[in-house]
C-alpha positions as CSV (number, residue, x, y, z in Angstrom):
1,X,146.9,146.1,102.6
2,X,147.0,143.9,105.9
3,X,149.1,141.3,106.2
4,X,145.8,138.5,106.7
5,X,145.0,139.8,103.1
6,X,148.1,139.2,101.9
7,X,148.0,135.3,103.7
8,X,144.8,134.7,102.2
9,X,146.6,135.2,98.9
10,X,149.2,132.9,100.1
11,X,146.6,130.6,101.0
12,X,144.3,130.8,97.4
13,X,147.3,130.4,95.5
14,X,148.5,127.4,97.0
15,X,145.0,125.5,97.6
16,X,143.1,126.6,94.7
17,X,146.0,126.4,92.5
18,X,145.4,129.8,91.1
19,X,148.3,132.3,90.2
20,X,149.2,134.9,92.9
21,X,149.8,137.3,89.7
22,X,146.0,136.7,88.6
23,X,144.7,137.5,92.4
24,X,146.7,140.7,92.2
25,X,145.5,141.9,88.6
26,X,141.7,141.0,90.4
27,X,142.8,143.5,93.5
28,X,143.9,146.0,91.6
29,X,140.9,146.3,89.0
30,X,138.6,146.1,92.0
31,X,140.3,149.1,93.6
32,X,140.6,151.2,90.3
33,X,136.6,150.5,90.3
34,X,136.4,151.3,94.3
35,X,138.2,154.7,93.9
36,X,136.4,156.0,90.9
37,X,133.0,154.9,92.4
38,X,133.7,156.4,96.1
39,X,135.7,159.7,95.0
40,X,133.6,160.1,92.1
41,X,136.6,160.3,90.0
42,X,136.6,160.1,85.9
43,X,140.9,160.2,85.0
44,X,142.9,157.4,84.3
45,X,144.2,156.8,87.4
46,X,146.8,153.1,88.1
47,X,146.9,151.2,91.7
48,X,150.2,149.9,93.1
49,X,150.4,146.9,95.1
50,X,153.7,146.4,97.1
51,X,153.7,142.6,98.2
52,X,156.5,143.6,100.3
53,X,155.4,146.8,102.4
54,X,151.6,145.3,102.4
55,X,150.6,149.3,100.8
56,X,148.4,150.3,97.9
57,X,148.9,153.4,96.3
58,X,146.6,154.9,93.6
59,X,148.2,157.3,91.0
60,X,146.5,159.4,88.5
61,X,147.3,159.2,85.0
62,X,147.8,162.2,82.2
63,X,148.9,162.3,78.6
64,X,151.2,165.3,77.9
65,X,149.5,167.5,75.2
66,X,150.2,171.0,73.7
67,X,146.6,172.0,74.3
68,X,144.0,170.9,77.5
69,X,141.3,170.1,76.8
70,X,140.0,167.9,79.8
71,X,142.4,168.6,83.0
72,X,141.4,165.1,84.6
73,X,143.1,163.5,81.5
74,X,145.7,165.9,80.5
75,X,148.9,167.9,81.6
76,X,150.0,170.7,79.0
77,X,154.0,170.0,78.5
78,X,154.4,173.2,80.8
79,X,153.1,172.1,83.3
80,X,154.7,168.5,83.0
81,X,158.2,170.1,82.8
82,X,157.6,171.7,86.2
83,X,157.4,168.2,87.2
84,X,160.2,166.6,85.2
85,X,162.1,168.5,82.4
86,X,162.3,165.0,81.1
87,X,158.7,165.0,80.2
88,X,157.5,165.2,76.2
89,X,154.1,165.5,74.1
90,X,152.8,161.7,74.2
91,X,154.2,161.0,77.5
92,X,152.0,159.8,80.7
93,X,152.6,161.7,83.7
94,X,151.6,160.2,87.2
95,X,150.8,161.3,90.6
96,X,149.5,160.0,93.7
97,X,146.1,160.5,94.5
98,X,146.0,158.4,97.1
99,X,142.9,159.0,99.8
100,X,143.5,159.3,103.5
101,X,140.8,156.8,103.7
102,X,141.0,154.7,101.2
103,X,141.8,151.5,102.7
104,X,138.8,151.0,104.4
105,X,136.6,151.7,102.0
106,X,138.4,149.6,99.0
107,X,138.3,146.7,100.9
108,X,134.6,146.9,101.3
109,X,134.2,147.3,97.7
110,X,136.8,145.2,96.1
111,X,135.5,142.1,98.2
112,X,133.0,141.3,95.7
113,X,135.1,141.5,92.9
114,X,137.9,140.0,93.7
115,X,135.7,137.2,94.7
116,X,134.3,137.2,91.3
117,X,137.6,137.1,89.4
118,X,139.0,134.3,92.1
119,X,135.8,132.2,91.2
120,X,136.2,133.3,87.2
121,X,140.1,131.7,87.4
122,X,139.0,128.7,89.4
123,X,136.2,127.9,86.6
124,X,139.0,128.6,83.8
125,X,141.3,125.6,85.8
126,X,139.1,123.2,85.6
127,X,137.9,123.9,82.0
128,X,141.4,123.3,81.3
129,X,141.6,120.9,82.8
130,X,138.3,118.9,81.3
131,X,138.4,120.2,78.1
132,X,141.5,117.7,77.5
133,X,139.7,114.9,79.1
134,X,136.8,115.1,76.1
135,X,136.6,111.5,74.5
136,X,137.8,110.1,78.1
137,X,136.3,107.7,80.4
138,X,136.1,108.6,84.1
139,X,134.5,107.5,87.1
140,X,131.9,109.9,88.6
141,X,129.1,109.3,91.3
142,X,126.0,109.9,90.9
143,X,124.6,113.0,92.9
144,X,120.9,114.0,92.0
145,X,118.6,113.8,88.8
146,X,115.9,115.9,87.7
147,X,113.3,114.5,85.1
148,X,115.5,115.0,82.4
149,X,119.1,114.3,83.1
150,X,121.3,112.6,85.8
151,X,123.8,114.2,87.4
152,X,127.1,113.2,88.2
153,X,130.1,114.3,90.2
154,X,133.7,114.5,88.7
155,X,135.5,116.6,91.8
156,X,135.6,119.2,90.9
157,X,132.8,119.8,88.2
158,X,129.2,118.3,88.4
159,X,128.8,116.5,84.7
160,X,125.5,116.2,82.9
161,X,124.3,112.8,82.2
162,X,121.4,113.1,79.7
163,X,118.0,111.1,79.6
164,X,118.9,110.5,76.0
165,X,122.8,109.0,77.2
166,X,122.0,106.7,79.6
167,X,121.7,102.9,79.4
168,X,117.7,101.6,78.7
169,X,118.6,99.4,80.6
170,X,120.0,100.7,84.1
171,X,118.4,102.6,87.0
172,X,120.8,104.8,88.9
173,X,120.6,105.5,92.6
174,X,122.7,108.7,94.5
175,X,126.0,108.2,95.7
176,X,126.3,105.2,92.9
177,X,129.7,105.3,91.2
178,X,129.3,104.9,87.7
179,X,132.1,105.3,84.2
180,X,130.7,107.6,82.0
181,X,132.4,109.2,78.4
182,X,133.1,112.4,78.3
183,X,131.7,114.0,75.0
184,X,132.4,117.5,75.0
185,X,133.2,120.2,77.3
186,X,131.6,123.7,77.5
187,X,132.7,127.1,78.7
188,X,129.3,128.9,79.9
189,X,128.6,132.1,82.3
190,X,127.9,129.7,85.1
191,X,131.4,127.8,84.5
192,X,132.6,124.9,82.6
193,X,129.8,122.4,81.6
194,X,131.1,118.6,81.2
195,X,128.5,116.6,79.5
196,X,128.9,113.0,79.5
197,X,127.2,109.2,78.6
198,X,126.7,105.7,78.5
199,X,126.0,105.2,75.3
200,X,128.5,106.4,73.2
201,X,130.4,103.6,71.2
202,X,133.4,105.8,72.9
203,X,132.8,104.2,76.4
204,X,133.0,100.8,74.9
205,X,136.3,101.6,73.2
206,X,137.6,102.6,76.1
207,X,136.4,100.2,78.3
208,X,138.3,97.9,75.8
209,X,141.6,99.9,75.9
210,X,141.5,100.1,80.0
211,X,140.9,95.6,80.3
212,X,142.8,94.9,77.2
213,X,146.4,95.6,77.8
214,X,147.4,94.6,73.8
215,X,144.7,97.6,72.5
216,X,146.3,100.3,75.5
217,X,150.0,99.5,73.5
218,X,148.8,99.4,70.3
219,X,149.3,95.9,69.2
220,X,145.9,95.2,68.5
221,X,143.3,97.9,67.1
222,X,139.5,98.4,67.5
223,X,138.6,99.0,63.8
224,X,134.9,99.9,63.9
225,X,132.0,99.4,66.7
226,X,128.5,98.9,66.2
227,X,126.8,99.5,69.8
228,X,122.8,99.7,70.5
229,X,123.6,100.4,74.1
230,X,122.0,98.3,76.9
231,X,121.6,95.5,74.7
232,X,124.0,94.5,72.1
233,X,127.4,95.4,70.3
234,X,130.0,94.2,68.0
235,X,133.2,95.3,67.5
236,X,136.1,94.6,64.9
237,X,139.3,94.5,65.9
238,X,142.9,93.4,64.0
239,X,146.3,92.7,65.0
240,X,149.7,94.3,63.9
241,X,151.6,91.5,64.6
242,X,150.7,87.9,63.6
243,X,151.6,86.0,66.4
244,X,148.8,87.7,68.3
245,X,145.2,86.6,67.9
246,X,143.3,89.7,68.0
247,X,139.8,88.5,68.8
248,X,141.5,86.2,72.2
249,X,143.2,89.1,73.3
250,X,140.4,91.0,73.7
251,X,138.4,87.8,74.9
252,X,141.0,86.8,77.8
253,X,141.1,83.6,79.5
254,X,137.7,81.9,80.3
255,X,135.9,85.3,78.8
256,X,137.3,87.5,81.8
257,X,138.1,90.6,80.1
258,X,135.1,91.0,78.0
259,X,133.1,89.7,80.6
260,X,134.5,92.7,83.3
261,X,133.3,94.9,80.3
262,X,129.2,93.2,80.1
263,X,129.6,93.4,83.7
264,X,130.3,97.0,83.5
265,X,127.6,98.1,80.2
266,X,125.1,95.8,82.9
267,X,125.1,92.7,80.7
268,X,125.0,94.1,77.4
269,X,125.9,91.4,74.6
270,X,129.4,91.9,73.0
271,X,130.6,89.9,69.8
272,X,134.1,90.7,68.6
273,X,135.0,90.0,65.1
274,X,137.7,89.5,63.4
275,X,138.1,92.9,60.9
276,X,139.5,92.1,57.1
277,X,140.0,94.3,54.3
278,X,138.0,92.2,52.5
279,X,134.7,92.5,52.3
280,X,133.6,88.6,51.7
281,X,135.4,87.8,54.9
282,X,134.4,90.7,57.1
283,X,130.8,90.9,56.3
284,X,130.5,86.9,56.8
285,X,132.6,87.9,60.5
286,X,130.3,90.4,61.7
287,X,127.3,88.7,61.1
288,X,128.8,86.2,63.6
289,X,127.3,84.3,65.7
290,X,125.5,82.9,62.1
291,X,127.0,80.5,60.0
292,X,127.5,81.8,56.5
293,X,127.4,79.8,53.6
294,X,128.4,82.9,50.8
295,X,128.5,86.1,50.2
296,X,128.1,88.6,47.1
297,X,129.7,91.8,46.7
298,X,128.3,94.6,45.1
299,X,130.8,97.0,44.8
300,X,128.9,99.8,43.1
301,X,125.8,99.9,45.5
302,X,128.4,98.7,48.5
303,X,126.1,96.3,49.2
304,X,126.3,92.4,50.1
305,X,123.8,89.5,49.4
306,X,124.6,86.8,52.1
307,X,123.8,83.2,51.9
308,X,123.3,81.7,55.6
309,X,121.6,77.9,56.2
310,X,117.7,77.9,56.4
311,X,118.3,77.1,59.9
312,X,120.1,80.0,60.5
313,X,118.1,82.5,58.7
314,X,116.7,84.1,62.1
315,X,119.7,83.7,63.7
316,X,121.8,85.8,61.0
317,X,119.0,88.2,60.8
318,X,118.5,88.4,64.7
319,X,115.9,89.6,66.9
320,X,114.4,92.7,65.9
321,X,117.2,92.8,62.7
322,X,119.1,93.5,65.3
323,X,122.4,91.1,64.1
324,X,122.2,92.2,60.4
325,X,121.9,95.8,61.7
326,X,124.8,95.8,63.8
327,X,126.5,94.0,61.3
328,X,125.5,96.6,58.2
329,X,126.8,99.5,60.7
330,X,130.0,97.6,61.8
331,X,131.1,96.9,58.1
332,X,129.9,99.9,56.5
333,X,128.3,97.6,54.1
334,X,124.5,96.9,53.3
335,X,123.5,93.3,54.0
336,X,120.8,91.5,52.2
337,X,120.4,87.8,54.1
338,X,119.3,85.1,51.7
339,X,118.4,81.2,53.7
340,X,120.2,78.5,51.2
341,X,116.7,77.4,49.5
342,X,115.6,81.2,48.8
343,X,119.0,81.9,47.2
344,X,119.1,78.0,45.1
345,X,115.5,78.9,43.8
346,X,117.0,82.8,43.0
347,X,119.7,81.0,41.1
348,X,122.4,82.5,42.8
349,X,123.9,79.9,44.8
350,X,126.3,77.8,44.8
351,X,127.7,81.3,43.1
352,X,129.9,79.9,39.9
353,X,132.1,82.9,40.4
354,X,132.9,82.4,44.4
355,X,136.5,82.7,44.8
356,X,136.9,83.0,48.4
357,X,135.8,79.7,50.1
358,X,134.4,80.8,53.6
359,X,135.3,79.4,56.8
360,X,132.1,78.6,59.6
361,X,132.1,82.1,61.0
362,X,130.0,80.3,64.3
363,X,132.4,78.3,65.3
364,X,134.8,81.3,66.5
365,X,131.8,82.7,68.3
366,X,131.0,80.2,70.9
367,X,134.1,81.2,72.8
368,X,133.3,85.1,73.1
369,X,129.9,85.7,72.1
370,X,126.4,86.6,74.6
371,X,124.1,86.0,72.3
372,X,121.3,83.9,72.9
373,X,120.8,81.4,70.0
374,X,116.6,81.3,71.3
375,X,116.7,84.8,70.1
């Protein structure tokens, strides 16, 4: 072996990251192949490497037996004890086989190879290395796009940005830097495969964690999200600690911190919420920015009728359904909206057996929520 080969290991192992022991188990299967397929050789046969020397040496391999049957696979014991007296039945006997020429031509062969297996480790490092990173955010840049998906660069993996995971909302242009979420993380033929969106409720919660430095330590908790990407989300989050206000925290002064995050989604609405264990209070919070006037629990169907004020029966509803679907998906609950005359003609409001009185869920809203009363 010449002594550029063994730099180029050198080299590999410390720029690629890949361990010298693997480049030396790829050598030495690619000159096992190279010998057999040159020499036209069938036995066992085992190729040394000395690191120190810079010499390969190929021996061949024989199981001691009473009887031969195939002489390229087997040494009688007689014949073994020539060689060693040492020897028994079920012993391996080597030799060197070594070709005069052998260098030469087991470097031509084992190029390819050992190419191969270098390649194969370097693909094996970095689905390590992603396949920890799944539920993550990272920055990539976007790098081309066919007609179905975009694709983006991560370093050292190109990540796959489907038609169906990106924003309605957002055109992309190459060389753009972009967050995306990482959902899951493939090991294919052609390498790793990182697939990643913009949709995902994960890249909100994430978003969240990275600008709001009370989520990151744990103080405050996203509960649930609720996220028609592009255009509107709600989230519910609580504190563990009562001198924190949970819904300012992630607000920040004057709106900066969930305004980086609309500025980031490309103006999608956010309204944070207040999440309770019970559902009278959290239903009437997530359908925020609405006032609500009461609301019914049905704890059997797990569904809600809500009272809101006649004027803000297509507020409470939204546009589209959107706000009472966001809501329905945020609470887990299903929400039937009722305007105050509707429910006084129904005959079930004022509700006799109301024991929570509910606070003017709007008025919380004006300070952190997008959403455009016209709508």
């Amino acid at each position: 072996m010449s002594s550029e080969l063994l730099n180029a290991l050198e080299a590999l192992e410390k720029q690629k990251g890949i361990s010298r022991d693997v480049l030396i188990e790829a050598i030495e299967a690619a000159l096992v192949t190279a010998y057999k397929r040159n020499f036209n050789q069938a036995q066992n046969v085992r190729v040394d490497l000395n690191l120190d020397t810079g010499t390969m040496l190929v021996y061949s391999r024989k199981d001691v037996v009473e009887e031969v049957e195939d002489e390229r696979l087997q040494i009688s014991l007689e014949d073994a004890t020539t060689i060693n007296p040492a020897y028994e039945i079920g012993d391996v006997v080597e030799e060197e086989v070594t070709p005069r020429n052998f260098g030469r031509i087991a470097a031509q062969t084992a190029k390819q190879v050992v190419t191969q297996r270098v390649r194969e480790a370097e693909r094996g490092l970095v689905f390590e290395e992603f396949v920890d990173r799944a539920d993550d955010i990272v920055n990539g840049i976007v790098e081309r796009m066919d007609a179905r998906n975009l694709y983006v660069g991560l370093g050292k993996v190109e990540a796959v940005l489907p038609q169906t995971e990106q924003m309605p909302n957002e055109s992309y242009q190459p060389h753009e830097r972009i967050k995306v979420y990482i959902t899951k993380v493939e090991r294919t033929t052609r390498g790793p495969q990182v697939f990643v969106s913009r949709t995902h409720p994960g890249l909100l919660r994430r978003l969240f964690e990275t600008e709001v430095p009370e989520i990151y330590d744990g103080i405050v908790e996203i509960k649930s999200i609720a996220r028609e990407a592009g255009d509107r989300s709600k989230i519910s989050v609580m504190a563990h600690r009562e001198d924190i206000d949970p819904v300012g925290s992630c607000v920040g002064s004057k709106g900066a911190r969930v305004q980086t995050i609309v500025n980031e989604l490309s103006g999608e609405k956010i309204d944070i919420v207040e999440w309770s264990e019970e559902p009278v209070t959290f239903v009437a919070n997530a359908l925020s920015p609405s006032k609500v006037l009461d609301v019914q629990v049905n704890e059997e169907e797990k569904s809600t009728t809500v009272v809101v004020p006649d004027y803000q029966l297509s507020l409470a509803i939204g546009k589209r359904g959107q706000n009472a679907r966001l809501a329905a998906k945020l609470t887990g609950w299903k929400i039937d909206i009722k305007s105050e005359t509707d429910a006084r003609e129904m005959g079930i409001y004022p509700n006799p057996d109301a024991d929570i009185e509910l606070t003017d869920s709007g008025e919380e809203a004006d300070d952190f929520d997008f959403y455009d009363e016209k709508e």
